[in-house]
C-alpha positions in Angstrom: -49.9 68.1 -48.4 -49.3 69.7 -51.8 -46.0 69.2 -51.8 -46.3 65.3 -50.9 -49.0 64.4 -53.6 -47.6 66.1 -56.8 -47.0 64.9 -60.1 -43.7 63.3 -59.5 -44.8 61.6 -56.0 -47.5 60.1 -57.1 -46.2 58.5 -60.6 -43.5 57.0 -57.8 -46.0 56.2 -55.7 -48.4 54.5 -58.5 -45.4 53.1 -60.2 -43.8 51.6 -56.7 -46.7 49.7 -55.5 -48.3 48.1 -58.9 -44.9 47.0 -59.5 -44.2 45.6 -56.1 -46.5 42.5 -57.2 -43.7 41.0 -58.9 -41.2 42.1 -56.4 -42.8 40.4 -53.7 -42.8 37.0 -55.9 -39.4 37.2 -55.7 -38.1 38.6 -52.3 -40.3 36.7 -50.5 -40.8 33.6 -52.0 -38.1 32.6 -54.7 -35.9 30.9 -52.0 -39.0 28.9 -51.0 -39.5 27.9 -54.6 -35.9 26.6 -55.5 -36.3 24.5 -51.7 -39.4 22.6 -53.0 -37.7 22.2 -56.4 -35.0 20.0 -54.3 -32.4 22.6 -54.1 -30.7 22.2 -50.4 -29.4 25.5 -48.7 -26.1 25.7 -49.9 -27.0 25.5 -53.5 -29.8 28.0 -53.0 -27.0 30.5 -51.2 -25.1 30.4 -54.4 -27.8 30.9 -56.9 -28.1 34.5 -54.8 -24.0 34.8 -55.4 -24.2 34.5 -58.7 -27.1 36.7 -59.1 -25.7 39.6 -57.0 -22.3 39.5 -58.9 -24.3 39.9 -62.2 -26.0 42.8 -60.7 -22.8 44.4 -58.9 -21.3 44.2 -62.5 -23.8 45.5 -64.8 -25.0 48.2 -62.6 -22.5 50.5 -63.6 -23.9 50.2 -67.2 -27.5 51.4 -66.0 -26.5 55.3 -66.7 -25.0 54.4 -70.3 -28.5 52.4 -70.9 -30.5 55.2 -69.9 -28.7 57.5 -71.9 -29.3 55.2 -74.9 -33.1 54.3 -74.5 -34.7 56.8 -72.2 -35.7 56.2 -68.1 -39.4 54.5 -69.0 -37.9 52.4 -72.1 -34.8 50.7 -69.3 -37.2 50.5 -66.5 -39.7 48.7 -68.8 -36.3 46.2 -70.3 -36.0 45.7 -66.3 -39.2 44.8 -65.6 -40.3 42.4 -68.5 -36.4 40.7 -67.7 -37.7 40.0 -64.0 -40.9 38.7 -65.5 -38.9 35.9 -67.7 -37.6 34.5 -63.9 -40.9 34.3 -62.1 -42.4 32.3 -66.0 -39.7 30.0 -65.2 -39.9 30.1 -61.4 -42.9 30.2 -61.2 -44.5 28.4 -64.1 -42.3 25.4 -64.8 -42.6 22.1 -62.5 -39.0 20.1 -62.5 -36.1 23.2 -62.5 -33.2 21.8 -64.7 -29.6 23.7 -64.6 -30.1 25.9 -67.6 -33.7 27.0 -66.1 -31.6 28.1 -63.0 -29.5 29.8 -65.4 -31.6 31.7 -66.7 -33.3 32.5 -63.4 -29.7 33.6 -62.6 -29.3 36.0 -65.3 -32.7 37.3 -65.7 -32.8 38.5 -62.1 -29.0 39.8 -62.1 -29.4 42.0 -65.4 -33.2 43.1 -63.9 -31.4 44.0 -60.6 -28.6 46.1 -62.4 -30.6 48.2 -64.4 -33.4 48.6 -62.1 -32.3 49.0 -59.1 -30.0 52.3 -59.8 -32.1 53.8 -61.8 -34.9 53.3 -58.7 -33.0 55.0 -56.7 -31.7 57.7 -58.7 -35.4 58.2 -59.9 -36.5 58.6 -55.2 -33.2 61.0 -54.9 -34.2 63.2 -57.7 -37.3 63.7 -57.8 -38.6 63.5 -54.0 -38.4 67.0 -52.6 -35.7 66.6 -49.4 -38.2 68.4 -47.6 -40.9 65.8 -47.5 -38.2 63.0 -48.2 -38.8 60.9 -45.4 -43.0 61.0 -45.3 -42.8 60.5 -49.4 -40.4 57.1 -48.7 -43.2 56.1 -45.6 -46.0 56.4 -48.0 -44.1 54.6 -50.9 -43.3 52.1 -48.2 -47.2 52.2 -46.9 -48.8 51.4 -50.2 -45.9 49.0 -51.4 -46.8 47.4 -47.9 -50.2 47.4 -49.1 -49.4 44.9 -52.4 -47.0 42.8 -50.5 -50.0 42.0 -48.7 -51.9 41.1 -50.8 -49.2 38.8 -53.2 -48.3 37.4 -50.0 -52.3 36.4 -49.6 -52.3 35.1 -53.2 -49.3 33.5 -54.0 -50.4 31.4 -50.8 -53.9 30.7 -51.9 -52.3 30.1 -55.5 -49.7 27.9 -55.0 -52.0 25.8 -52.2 -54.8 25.3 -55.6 -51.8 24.7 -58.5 -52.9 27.5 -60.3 -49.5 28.9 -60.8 -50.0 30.3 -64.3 -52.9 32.5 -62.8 -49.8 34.1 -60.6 -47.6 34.2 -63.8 -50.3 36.3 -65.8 -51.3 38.7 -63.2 -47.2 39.2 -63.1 -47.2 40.4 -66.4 -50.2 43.0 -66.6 -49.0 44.5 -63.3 -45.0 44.4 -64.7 -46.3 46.6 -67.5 -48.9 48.7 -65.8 -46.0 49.8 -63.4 -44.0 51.1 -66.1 -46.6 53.7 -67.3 -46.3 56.2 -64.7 -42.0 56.4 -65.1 -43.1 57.7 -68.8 -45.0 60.4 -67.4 -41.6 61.9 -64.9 -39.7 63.9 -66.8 -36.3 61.9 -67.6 -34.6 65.1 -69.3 -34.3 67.1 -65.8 -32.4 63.9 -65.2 -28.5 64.7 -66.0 -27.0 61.8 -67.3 -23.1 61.9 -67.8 -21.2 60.3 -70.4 -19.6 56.8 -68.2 -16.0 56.5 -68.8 -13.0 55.4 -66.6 -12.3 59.1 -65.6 -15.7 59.9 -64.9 -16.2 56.4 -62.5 -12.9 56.8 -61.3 -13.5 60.5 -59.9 -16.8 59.3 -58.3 -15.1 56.3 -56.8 -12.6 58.6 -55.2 -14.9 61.3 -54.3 -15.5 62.0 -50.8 -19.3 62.4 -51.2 -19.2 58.4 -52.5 -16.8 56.9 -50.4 -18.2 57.9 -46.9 -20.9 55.4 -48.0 -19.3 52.7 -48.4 -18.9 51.4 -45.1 -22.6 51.9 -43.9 -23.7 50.3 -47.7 -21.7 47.2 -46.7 -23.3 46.6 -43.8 -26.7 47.4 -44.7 -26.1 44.3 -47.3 -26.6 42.1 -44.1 -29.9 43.3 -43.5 -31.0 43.0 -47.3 -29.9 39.3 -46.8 -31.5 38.3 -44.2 -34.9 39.7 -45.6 -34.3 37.2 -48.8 -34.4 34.4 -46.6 -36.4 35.0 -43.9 -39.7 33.5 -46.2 -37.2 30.3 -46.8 -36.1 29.7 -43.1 -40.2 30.5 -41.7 -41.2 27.4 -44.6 -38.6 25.2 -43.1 -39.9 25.8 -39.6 -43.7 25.1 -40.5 -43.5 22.7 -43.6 -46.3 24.5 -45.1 -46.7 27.5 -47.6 -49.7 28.4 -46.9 -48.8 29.2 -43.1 -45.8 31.5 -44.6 -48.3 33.4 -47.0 -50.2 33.8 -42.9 -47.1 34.7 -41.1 -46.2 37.2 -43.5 -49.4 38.9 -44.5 -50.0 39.4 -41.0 -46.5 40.8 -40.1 -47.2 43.5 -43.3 -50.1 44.2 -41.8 -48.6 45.3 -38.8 -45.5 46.9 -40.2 -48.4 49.1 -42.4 -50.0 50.2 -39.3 -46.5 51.1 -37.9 -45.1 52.9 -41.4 -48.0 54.9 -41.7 -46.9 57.3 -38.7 -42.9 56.8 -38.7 -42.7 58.7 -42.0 -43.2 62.3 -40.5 -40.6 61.2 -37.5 -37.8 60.0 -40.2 -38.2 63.5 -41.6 -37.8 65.4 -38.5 -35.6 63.7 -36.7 -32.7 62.3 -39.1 -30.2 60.4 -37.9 -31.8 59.7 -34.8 -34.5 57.9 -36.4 -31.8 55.4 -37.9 -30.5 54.7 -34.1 -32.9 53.9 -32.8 -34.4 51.6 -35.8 -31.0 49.5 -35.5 -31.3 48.8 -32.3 -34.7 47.5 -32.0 -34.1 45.5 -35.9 -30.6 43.9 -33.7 -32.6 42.7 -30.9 -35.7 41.3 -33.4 -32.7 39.1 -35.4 -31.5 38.1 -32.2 -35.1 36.8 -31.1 -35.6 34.5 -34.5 -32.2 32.4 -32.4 -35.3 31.1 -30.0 -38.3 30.6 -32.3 -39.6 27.1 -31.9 -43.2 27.6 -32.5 -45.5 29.2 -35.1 -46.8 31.5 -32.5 -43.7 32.7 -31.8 -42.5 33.1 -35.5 -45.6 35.3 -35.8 -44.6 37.4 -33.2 -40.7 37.7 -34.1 -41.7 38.1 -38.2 -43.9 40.8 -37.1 -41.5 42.4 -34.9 -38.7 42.0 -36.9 -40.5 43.4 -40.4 -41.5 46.6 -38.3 -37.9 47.4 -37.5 -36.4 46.2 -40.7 -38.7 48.7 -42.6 -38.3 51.4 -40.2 -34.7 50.5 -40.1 -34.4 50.5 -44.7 -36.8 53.4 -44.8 -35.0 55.7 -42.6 -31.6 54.0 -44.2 -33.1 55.0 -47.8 -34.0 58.7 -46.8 -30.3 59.6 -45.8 -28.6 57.9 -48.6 -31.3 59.8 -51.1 -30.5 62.9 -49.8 -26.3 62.6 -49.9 -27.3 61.4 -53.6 -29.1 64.1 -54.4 -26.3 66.3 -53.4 -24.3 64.4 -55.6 -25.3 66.2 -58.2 -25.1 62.7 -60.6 -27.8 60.7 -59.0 -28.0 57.6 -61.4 -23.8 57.3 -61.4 -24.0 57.4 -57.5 -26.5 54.8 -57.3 -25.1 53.0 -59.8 -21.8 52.9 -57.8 -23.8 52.3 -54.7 -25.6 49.8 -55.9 -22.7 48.2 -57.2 -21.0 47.5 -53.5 -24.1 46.6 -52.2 -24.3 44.0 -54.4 -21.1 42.7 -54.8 -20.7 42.7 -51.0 -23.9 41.1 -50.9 -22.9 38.3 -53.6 -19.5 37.3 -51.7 -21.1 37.5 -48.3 -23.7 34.7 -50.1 -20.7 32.7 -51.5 -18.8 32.5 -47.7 -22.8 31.9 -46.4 -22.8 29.1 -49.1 -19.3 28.0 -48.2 -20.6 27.6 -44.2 -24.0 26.2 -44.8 -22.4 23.5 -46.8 -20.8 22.0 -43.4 -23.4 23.4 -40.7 -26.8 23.3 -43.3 -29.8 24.9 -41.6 -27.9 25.8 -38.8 -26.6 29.2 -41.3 -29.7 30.8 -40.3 -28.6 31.2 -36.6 -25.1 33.0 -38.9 -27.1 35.1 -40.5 -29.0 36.3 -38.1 -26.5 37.2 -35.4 -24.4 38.9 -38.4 -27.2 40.8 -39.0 -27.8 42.1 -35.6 -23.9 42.9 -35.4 -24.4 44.7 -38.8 -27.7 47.0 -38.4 -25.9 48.5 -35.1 -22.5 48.8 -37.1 -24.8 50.9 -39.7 -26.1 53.3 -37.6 -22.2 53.6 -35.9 -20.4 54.2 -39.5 -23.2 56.2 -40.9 -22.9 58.3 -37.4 -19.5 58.6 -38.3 -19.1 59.8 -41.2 -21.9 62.6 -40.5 -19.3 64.1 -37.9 -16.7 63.7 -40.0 -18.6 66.3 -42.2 -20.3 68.4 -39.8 -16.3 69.0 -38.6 -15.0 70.0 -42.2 -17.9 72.1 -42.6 -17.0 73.9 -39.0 -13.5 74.2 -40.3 -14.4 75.8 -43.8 -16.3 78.5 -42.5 -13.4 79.5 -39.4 -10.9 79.5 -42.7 -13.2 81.9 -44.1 
């Protein structure tokens, strides 16, 4: 137990779940938000496109502004950038083109310095031997405040008090800094970025066996954006989202709380068979016609998809960790994830604009198709290193 609950793991842990109050604004209910503005699907899709291409190309610069300002000074930049898009989300009644704008941008340069230097901060310090019961209990308690938003925003929104949501985003956006200035960012090795330096990692072997499984886990990552969106379409109401959702956490909280120890002992296996119960939970939103039924296949679906990202997260940690340039790795990772991501919006965008609502039965069947092509690639590339391994040692 000593080894989950030290210093490091807990200023993750503290810093992961006050901050996942803004978070939640966002993932779960932005799309909503830019639908009750007026903004039809296809619009919506390519507000995502263009924020996922600004994040895809900044990320790269996320080592280069850690290097410059320190790890709590760019995750504080990060977090008070998000903050501007849920004032302007959030707070404003009638969205004009330049507030979308600046929605646009705000989230794409929070996403490209944050989201790197996230990851780089779970790969370094989490100890690989408690890696996957550290990520469950990040999960657990960020589960905990998604709750909670979810509860509020509905309750919130339902009694136009929207600035009350904007203020509470603020405190907890700066709270959730604090405990990143505590880590110790100089055991963090930051290398000078150059076009040598990306170019090597780019063509590294270590980098480019990801790429494949990253891709595809963009599918997923999609489909959990606009999942809040398609659920508010069904039921017309927001309130009954806020329901459907808090009660899915719940569940998904219950579940997380014992998957962690089985992620750690069991590896790859635990991503197997986590795709191929989050396929068949896509495939089962294709038939929801009801509220009961969305409550069932939300629920459902959110345990898999977080057993699914959490046992996704714990592998790709550990190969960045033995990296040996965790921010430059998630940097570059992040960067595919994203730009596939954006592009894979733009061609949703493209299609919704001839089929409309009919692009969520797209994006879930893609989805399906993509969490058991994860688990395939991913397996993949894991023989493909086990073999070399086998063959250095018989050279020796």
């Amino acid at each position: 137990m000593n080894k989950i609950l030290n210093k490091n793991h807990m200023c993750i842990f503290l810093s992961g779940m006050i901050g996942m109050f803004a978070n939640s604004i966002i993932n779960v209910f932005s799309a909503v938000f830019l639908y009750k503005q007026g903004l039809p699907i296809h619009l919506i899709l390519l507000v995502y496109f263009f924020q996922f291409f600004i994040v895809g190309f900044f990320a790269l610069f996320a080592p280069e502004i850690v290097k410059k300002i320190g790890l709590g000074n760019s995750v504080l930049v990060s977090r008070m950038t998000k903050f501007i898009s849920i004032l302007v989300l959030v707070g404003l009644k009638d969205l004009g083109i330049i507030h979308i704008t600046i929605i646009i941008l705000s989230l794409g340069i929070s996403g490209a310095i944050n989201n790197p230097i996230w990851q780089a901060i779970l790969s370094h310090y989490i100890n690989d031997n408690v890696r996957g019961e550290v990520n469950s209990i990040n999960s657990i308690l960020k589960s905990i405040t998604s709750i909670i938003v979810v509860v509020l925003t509905g309750i919130v929104i339902s009694a136009g008090s929207e600035n009350l949501l904007v203020i509470i985003a603020l405190i907890t956006s700066i709270i959730a800094v604090i405990p990143i200035y505590i880590l110790d960012d100089k055991s963090i090795v930051i290398k000078t970025v150059d076009l040598k330096h990306l170019y090597a990692n780019l063509k590294s072997n270590e980098f480019k066996k990801n790429i494949i499984p990253v891709s595809l886990h963009s599918l997923i990552m999609i489909e959990s954006f606009l999942i809040g969106l398609y659920i508010f379409i069904t039921v017309g109401k927001i309130t009954t989202v806020a329901n459907i959702m808090a009660i899915a956490m719940g569940v998904e909280f219950i579940v997380i709380s014992v998957f962690g120890i089985e992620i750690d002992r069991e590896g790859l296996e635990s991503l197997k068979y986590s795709a191929g119960i989050k396929s068949i939970t896509s495939i089962l939103f294709l038939i929801s016609s009801s509220i009961g039924s969305l409550y069932i296949f939300k629920t459902m679906n959110g345990i898999a998809r977080k057993m699914h990202t959490t046992s996704f997260a714990t592998l790709v940690q550990k190969r960045a960790k033995s990296s040996g340039d965790e921010i430059m790795f998630s940097a570059l990772k992040e960067m595919i994830l994203c730009v596939v991501e954006a592009f894979v919006f733009l061609i949703l965008a493209i299609i919704s604009y001839f089929i409309g609502e009919k692009i969520f039965n797209v994006i879930f069947i893609s989805t399906a198709v993509a969490v058991a092509l994860t688990y395939v690639s991913w397996k993949k590339t894991e023989n493909a290193q086990n073999e070399s391994k086998l063959v250095e040692r018989v050279e020796f």
